[in-house]
DRENDREN-657113 format. One record per atom (N, C-alpha, C): residue in three letters; atom name; x negated, y negated, z negated. Coordinates in Angstrom, 3 decimals, always signed. Atoms other than C-alpha are relative to their C-alpha. Layout:
N
(nutor 'ALA' 'CA' (X Y Z));
...
This chain:
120
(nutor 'UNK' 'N' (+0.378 +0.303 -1.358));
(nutor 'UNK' 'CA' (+9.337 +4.393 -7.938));
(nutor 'UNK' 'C' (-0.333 +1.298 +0.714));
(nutor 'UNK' 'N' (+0.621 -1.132 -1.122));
(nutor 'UNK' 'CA' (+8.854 +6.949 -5.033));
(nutor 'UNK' 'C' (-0.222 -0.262 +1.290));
(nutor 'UNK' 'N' (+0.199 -0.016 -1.673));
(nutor 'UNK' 'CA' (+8.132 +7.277 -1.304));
(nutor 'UNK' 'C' (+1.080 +0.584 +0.512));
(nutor 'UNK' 'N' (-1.023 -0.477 -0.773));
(nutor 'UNK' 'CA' (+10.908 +7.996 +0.841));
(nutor 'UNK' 'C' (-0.767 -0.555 +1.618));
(nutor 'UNK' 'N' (+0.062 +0.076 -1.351));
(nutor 'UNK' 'CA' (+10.007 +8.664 +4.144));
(nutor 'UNK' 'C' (+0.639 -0.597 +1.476));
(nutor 'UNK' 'N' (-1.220 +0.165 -1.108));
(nutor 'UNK' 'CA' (+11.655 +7.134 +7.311));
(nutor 'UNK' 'C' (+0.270 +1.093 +1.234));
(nutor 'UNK' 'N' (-0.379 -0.946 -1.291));
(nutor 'UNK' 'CA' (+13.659 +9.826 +9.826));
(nutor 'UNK' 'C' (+0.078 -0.409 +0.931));
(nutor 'UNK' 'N' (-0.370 +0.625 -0.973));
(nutor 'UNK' 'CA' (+14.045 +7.137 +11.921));
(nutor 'UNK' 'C' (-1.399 +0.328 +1.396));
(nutor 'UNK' 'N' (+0.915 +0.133 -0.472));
(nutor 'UNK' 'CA' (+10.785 +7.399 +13.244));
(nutor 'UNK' 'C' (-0.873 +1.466 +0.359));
(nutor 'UNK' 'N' (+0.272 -1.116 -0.131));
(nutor 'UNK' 'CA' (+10.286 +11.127 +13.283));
(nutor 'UNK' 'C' (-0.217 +0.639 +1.176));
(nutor 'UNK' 'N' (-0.010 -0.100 -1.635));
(nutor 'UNK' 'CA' (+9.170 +12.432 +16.580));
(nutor 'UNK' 'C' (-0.538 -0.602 +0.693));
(nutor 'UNK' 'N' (+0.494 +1.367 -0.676));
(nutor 'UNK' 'CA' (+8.199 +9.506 +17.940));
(nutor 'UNK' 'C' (-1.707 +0.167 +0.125));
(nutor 'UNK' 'N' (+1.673 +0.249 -0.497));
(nutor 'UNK' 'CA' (+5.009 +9.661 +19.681));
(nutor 'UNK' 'C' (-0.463 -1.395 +0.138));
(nutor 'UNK' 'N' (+1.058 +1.034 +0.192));
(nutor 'UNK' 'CA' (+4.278 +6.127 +19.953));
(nutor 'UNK' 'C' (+0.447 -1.121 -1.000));
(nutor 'UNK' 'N' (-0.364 +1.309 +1.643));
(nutor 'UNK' 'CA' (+5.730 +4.502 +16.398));
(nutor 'UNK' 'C' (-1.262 +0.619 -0.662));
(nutor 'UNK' 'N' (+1.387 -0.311 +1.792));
(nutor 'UNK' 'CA' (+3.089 +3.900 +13.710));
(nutor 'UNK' 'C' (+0.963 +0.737 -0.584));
(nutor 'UNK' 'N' (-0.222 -0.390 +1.177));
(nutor 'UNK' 'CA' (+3.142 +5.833 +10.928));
(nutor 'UNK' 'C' (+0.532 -1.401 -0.948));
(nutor 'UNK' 'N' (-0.324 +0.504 +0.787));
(nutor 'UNK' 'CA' (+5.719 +4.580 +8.675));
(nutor 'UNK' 'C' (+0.665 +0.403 -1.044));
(nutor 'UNK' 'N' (-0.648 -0.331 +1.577));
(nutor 'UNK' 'CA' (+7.267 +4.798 +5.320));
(nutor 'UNK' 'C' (+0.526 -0.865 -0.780));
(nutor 'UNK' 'N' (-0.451 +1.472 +1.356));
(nutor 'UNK' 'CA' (+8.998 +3.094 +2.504));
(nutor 'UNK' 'C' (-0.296 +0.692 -1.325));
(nutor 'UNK' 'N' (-0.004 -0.339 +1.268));
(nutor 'UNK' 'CA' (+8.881 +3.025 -1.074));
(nutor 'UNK' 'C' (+0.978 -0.589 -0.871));
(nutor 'UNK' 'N' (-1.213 +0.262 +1.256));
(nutor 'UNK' 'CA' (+11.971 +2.484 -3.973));
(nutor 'UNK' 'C' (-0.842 -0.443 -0.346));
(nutor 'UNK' 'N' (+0.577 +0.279 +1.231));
(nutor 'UNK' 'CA' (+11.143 +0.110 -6.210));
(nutor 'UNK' 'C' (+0.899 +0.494 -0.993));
(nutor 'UNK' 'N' (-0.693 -0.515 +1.101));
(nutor 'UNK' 'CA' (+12.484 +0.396 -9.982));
(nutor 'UNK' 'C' (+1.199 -0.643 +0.110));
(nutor 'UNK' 'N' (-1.057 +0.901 +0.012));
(nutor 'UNK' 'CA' (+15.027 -2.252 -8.764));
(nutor 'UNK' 'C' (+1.369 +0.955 +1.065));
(nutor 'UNK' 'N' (-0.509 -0.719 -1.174));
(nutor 'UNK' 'CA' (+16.351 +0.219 -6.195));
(nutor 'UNK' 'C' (-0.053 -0.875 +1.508));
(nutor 'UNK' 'N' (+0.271 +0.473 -0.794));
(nutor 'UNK' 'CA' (+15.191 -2.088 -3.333));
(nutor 'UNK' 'C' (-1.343 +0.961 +0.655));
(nutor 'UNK' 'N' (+0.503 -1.308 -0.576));
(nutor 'UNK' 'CA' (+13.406 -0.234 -0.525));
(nutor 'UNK' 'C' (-0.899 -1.014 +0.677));
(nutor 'UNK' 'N' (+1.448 +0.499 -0.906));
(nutor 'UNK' 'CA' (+9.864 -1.634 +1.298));
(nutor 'UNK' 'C' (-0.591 +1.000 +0.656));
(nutor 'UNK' 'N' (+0.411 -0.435 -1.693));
(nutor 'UNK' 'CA' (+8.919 -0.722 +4.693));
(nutor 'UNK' 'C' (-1.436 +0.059 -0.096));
(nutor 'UNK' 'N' (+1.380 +0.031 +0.063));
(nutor 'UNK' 'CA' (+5.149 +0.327 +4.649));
(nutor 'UNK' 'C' (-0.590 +0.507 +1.413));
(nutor 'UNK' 'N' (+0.503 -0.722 -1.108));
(nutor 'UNK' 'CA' (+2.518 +1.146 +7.460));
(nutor 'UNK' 'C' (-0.839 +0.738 -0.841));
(nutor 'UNK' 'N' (+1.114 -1.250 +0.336));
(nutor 'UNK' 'CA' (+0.599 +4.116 +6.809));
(nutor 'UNK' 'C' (-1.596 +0.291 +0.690));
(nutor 'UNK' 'N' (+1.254 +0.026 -1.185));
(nutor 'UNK' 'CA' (-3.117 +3.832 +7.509));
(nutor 'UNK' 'C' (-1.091 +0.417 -1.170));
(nutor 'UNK' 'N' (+1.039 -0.480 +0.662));
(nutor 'UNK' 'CA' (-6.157 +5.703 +6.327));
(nutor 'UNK' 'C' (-0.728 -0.679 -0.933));
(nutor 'UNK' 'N' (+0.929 +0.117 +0.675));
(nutor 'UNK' 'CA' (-8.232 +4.925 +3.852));
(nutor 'UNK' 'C' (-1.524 -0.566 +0.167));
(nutor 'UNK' 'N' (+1.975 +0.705 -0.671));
(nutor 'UNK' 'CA' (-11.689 +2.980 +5.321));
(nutor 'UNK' 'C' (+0.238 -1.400 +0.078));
(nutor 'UNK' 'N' (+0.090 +1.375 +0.458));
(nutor 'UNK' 'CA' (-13.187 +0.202 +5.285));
(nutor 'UNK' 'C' (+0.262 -0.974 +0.961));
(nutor 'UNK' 'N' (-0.265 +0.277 -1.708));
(nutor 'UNK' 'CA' (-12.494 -0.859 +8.964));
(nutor 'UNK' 'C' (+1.490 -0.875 -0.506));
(nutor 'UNK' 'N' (-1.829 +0.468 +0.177));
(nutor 'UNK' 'CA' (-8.525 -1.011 +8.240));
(nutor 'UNK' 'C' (-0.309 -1.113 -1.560));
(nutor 'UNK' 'N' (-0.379 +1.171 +1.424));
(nutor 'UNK' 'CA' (-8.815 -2.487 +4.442));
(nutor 'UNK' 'C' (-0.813 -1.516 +0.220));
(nutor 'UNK' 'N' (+0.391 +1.262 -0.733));
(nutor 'UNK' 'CA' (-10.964 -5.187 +6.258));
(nutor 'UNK' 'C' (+1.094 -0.814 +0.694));
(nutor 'UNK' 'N' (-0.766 +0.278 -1.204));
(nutor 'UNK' 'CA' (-8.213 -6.041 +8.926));
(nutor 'UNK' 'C' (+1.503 -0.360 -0.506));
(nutor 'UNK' 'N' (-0.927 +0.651 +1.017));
(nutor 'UNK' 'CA' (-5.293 -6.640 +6.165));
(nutor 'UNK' 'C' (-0.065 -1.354 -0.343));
(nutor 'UNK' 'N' (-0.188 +1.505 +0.418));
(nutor 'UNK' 'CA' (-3.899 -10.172 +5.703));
(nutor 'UNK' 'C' (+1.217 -0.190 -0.510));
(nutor 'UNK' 'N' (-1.817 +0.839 +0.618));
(nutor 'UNK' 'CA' (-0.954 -12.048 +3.585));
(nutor 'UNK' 'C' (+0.859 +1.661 -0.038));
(nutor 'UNK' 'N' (-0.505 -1.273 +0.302));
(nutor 'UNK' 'CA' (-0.059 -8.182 +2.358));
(nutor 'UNK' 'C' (-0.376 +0.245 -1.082));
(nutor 'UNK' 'N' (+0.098 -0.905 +1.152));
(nutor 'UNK' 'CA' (+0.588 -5.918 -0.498));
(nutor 'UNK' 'C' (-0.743 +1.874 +1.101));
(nutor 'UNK' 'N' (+1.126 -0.853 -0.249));
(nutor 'UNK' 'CA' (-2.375 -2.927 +0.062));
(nutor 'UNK' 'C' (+0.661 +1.151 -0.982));
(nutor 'UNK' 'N' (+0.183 -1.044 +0.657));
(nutor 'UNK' 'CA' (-1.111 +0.540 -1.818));
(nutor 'UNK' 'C' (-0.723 +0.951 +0.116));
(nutor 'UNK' 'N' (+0.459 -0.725 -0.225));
(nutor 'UNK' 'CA' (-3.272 +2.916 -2.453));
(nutor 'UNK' 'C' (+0.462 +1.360 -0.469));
(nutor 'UNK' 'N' (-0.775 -0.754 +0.002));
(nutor 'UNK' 'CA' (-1.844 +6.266 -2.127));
(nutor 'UNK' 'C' (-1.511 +1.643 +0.175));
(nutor 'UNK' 'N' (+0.696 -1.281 -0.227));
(nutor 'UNK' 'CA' (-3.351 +10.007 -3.052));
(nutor 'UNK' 'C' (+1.492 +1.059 +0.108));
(nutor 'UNK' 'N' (-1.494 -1.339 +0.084));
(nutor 'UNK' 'CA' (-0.824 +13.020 -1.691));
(nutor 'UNK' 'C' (-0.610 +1.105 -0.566));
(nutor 'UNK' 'N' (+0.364 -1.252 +0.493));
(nutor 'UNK' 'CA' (-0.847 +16.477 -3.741));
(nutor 'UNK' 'C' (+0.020 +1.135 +1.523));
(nutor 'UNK' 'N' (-0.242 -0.792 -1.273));
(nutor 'UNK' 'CA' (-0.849 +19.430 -1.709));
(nutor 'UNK' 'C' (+1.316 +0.377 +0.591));
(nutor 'UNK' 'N' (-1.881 -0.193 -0.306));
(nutor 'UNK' 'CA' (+3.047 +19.517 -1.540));
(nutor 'UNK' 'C' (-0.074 -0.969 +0.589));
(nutor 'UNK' 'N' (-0.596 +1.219 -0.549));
(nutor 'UNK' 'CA' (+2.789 +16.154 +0.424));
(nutor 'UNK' 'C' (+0.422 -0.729 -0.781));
(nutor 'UNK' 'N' (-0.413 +1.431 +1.094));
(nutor 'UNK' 'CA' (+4.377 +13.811 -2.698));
(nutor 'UNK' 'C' (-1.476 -0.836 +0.179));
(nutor 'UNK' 'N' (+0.619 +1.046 +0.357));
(nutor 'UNK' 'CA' (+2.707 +10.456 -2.478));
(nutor 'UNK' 'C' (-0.142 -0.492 -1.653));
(nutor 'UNK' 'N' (+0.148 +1.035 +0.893));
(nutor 'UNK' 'CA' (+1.351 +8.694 -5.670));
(nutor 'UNK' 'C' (-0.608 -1.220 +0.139));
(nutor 'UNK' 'N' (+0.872 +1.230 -0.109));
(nutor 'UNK' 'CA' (+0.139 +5.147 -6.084));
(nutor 'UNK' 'C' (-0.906 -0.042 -0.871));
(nutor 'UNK' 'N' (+1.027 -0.057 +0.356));
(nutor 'UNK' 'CA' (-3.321 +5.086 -7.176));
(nutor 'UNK' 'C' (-0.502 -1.540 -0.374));
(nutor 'UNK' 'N' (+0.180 +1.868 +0.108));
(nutor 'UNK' 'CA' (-3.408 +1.013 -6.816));
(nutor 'UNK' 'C' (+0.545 -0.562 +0.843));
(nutor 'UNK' 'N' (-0.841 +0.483 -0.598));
(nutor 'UNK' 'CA' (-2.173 -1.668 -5.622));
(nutor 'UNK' 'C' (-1.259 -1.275 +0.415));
(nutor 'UNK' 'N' (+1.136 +1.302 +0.170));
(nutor 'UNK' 'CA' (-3.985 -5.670 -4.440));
(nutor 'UNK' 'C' (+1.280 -0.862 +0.956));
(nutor 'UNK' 'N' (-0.134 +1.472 -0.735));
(nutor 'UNK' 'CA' (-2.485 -8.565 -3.142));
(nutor 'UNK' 'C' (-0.836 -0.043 +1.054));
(nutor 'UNK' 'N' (+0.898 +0.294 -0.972));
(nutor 'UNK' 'CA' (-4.187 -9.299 +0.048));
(nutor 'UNK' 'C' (+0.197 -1.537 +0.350));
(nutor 'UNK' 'N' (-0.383 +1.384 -0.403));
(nutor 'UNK' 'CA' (-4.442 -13.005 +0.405));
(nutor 'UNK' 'C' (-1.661 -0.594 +0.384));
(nutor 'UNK' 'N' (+1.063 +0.442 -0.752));
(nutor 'UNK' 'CA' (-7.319 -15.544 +1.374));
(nutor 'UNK' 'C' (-0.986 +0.151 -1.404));
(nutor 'UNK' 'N' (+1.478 +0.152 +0.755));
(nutor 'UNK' 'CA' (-9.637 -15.161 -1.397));
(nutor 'UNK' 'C' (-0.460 +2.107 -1.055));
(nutor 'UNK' 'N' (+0.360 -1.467 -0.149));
(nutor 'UNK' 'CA' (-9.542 -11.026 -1.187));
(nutor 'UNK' 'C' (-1.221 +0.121 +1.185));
(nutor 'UNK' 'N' (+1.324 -0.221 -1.066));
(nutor 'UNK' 'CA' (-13.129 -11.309 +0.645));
(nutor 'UNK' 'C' (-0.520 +1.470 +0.251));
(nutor 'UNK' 'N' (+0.463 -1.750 -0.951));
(nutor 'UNK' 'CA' (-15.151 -8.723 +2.300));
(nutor 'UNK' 'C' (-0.563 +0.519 -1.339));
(nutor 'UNK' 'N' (+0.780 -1.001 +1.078));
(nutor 'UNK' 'CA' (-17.064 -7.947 -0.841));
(nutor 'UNK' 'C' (+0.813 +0.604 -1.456));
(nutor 'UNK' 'N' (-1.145 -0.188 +0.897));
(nutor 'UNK' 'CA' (-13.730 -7.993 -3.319));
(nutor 'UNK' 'C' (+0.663 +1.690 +0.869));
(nutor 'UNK' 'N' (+0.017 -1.177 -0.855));
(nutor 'UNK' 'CA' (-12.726 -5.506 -0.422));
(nutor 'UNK' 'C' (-0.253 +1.411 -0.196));
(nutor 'UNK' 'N' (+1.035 -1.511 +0.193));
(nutor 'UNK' 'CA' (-15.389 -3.270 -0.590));
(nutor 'UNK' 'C' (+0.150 +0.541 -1.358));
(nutor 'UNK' 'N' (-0.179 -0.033 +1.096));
(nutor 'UNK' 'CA' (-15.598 -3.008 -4.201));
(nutor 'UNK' 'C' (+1.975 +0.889 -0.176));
(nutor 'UNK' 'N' (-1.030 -0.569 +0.239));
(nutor 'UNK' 'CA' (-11.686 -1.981 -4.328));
(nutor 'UNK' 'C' (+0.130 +1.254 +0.959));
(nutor 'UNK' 'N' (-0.271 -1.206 -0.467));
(nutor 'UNK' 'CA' (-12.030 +0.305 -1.732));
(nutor 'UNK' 'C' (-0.678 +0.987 -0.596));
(nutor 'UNK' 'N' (+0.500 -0.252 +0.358));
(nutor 'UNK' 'CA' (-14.481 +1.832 -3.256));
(nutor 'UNK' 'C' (+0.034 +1.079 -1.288));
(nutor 'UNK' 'N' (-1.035 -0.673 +1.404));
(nutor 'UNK' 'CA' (-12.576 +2.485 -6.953));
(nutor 'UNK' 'C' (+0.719 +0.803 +0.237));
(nutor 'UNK' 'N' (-1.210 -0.570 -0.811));
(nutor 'UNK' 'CA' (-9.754 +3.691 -5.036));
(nutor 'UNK' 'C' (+0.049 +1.108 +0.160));
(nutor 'UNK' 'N' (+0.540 -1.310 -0.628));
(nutor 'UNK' 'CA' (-11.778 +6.398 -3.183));
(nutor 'UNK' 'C' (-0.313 +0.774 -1.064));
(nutor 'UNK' 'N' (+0.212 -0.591 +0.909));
(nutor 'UNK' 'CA' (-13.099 +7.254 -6.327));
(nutor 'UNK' 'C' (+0.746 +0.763 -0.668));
(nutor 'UNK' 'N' (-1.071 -0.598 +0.720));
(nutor 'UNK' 'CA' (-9.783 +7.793 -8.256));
(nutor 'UNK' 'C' (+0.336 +0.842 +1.143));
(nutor 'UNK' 'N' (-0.813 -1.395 -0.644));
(nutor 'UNK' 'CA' (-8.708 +10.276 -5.232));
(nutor 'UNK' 'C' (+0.902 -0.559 +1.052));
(nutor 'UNK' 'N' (-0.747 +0.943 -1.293));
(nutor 'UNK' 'CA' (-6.831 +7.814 -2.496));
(nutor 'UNK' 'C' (-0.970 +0.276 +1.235));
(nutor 'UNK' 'N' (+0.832 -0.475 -1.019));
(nutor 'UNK' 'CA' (-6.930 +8.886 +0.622));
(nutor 'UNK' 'C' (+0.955 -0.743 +1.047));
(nutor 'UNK' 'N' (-0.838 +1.019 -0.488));
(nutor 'UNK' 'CA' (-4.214 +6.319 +2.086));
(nutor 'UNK' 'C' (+0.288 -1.021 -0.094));
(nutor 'UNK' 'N' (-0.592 +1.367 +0.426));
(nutor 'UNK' 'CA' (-3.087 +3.296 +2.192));
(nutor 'UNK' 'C' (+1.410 -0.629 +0.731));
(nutor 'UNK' 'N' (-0.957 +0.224 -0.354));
(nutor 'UNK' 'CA' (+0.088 +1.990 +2.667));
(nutor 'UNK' 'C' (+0.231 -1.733 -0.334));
(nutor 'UNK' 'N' (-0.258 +1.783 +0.225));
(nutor 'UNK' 'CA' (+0.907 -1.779 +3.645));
(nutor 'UNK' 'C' (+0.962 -0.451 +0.787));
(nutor 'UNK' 'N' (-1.217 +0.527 -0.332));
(nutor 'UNK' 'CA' (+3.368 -3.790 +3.529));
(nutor 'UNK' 'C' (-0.209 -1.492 +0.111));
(nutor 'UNK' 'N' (-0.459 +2.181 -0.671));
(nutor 'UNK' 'CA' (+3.966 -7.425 +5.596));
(nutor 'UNK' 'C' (+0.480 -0.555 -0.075));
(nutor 'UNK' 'N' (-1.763 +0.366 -0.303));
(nutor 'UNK' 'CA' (+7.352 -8.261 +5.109));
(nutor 'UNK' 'C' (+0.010 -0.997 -1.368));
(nutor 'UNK' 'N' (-0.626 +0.937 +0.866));
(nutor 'UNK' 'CA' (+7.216 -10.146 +2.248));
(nutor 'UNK' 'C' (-0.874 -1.633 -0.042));
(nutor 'UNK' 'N' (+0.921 +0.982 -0.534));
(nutor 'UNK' 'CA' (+6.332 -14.116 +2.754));
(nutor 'UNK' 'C' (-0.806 -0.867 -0.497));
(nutor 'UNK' 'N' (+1.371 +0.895 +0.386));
(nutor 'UNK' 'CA' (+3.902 -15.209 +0.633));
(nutor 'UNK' 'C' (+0.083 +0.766 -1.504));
(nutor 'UNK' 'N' (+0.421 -0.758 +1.581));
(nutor 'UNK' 'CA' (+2.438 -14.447 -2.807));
(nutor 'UNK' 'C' (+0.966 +0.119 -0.847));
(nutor 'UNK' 'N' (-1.055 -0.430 +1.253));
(nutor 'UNK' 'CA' (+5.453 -15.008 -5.378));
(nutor 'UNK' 'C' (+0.420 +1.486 +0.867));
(nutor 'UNK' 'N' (-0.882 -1.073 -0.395));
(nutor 'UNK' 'CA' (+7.224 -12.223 -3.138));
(nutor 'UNK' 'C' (-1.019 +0.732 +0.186));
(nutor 'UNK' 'N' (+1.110 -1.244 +0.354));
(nutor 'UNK' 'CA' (+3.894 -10.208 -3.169));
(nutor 'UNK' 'C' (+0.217 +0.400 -1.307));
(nutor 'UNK' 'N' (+0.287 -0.910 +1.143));
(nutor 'UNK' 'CA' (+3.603 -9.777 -6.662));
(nutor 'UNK' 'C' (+1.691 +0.058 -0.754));
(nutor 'UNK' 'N' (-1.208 -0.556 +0.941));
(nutor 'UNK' 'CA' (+7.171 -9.626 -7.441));
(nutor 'UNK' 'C' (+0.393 +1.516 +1.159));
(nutor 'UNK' 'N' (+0.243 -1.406 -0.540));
(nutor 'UNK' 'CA' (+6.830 -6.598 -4.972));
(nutor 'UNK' 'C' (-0.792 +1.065 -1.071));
(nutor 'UNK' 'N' (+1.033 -0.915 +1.172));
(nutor 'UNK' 'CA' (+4.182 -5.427 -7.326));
(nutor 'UNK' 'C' (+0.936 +0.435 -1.399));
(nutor 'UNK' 'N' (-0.623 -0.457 +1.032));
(nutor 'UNK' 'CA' (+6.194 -5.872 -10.338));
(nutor 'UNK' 'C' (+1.060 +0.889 -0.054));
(nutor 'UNK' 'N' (-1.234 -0.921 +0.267));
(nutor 'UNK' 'CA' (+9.268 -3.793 -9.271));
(nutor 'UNK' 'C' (-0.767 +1.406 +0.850));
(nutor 'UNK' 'N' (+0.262 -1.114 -0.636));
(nutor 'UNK' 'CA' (+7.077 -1.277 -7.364));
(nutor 'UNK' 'C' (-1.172 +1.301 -1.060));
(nutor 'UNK' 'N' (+1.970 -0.465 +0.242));
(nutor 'UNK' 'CA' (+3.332 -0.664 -9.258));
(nutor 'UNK' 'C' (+0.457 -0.167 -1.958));
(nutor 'UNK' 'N' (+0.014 +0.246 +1.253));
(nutor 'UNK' 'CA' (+2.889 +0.111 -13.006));
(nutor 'UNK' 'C' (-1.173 -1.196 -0.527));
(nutor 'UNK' 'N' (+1.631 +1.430 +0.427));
(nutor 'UNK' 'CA' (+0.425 -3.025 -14.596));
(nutor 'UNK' 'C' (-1.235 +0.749 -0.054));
(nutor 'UNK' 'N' (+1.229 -0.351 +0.129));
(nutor 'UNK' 'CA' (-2.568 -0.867 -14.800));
(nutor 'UNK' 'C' (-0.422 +0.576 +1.454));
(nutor 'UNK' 'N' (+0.245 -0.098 -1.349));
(nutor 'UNK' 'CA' (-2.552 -0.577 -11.045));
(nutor 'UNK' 'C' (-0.024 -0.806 +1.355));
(nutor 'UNK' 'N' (-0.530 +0.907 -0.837));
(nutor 'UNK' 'CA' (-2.186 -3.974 -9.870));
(nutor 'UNK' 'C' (-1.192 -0.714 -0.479));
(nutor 'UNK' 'N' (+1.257 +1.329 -0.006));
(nutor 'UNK' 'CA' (-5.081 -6.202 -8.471));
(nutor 'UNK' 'C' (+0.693 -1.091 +0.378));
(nutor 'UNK' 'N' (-0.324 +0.789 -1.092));
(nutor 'UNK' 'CA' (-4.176 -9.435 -7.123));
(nutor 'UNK' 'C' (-0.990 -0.884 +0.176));
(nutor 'UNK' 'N' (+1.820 +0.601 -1.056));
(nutor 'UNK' 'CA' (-7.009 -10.981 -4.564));
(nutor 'UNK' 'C' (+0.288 -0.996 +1.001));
């Protein structure tokens, strides 16, 4: 799995920050790119949440992953943001596009290694 960036969007003063990521399947997911706090990981719904630390070369890694569904509460939340920050994540990258939980965590499975996958 890696991050591939989109060119499409390069320049662009008023596109979100966006990105994708290869899974191992060679299928490609469209992510938004949004900081790290507790504000935004609050404000996530019916999404896959990556958590992403870059080296100083810019390469993304995934640090974790969560399901975001209805019983990812504020205090499940906190608590993951929390770990996250700890291990060295300083991003998060989320993805909407897929429409409900089977296609969440079969996102997970072709994207996230198992020791990096919550689902909430």
């Amino acid at each position: 799995m890696r991050e591939e960036r989109l060119r499409a969007t390069v320049g662009l003063r008023s596109a979100p920050a966006l990105s994708a990521w290869r899974g191992r399947s060679g299928r490609r997911y469209i992510v938004g790119v949004h900081a790290l706090v507790a504000a935004e990981v609050m404000d996530v719904t019916d999404a896959v949440i990556i958590a992403v630390r870059r080296d100083a070369a810019g390469a993304a890694s995934v640090i974790a992953t969560a399901t975001v569904g209805p019983l990812f509460g504020e205090e499940a939340r906190a608590a993951w943001l929390s770990r996250v920050q700890h291990l060295g994540a300083t991003e998060m990258h989320v993805h909407r596009l897929a429409y409900d939980e089977p296609e969440r965590r079969a996102l997970m499975d072709d994207l996230i290694q198992d020791e990096t996958r919550q689902a909430c």
